[in-house]
C-alpha positions in Angstrom: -26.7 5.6 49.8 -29.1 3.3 47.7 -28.8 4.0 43.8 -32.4 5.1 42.4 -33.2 2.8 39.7 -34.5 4.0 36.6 -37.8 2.1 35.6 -38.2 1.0 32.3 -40.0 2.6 29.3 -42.2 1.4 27.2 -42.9 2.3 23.6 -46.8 2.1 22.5 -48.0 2.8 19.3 -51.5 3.7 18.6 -52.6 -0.3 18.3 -51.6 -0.3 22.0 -54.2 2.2 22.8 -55.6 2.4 25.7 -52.6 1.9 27.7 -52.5 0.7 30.8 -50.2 -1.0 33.6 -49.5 -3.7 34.5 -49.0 -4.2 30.7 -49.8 -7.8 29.1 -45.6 -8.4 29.3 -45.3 -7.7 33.0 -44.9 -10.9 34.8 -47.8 -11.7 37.1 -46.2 -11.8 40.3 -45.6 -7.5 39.7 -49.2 -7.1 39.2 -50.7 -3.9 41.0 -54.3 -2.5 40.4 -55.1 -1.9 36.9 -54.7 1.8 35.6 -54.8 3.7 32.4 -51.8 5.9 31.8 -52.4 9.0 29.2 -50.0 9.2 26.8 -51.6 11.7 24.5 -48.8 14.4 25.4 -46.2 11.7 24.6 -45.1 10.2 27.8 -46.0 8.8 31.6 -45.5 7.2 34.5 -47.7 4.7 36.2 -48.2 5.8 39.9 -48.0 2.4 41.5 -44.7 1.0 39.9 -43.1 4.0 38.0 -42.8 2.5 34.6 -42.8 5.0 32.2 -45.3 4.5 29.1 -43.8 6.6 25.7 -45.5 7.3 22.3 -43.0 5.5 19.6 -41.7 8.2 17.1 -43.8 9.4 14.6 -46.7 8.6 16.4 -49.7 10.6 15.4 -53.4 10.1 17.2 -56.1 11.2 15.3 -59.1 13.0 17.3 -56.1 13.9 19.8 -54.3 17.3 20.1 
């Protein structure tokens, strides 16, 4: 049996807004199609490579609920 491996997460702040993946850090040779991941209810997943996108604590976006 293969071991899943857990994808990374990355912490955003609200300068890092809008979020999206591949992220300017990712090397280039990873790069998928360009999508915005919502992190208004504190964490997600891109669908193409799984990485996980996560509000940093304390967090607070203002206009958002």
């Amino acid at each position: 049996m293969s071991e899943v491996k857990e994808m990374p997460i990355v912490e955003v702040g609200a300068e890092d807004l809008p979020v999206h993946c591949p992220n300017p850090r990712m090397e280039a040779w990873s790069a998928h199609p360009r999508v915005f991941i919502d992190v208004t209810h504190g964490e997600a997943a891109c669908p193409y490579c799984g990485t996980r996108y996560r509000l940093k604590a304390g967090v607070v976006l203002k206009g958002h609920h």
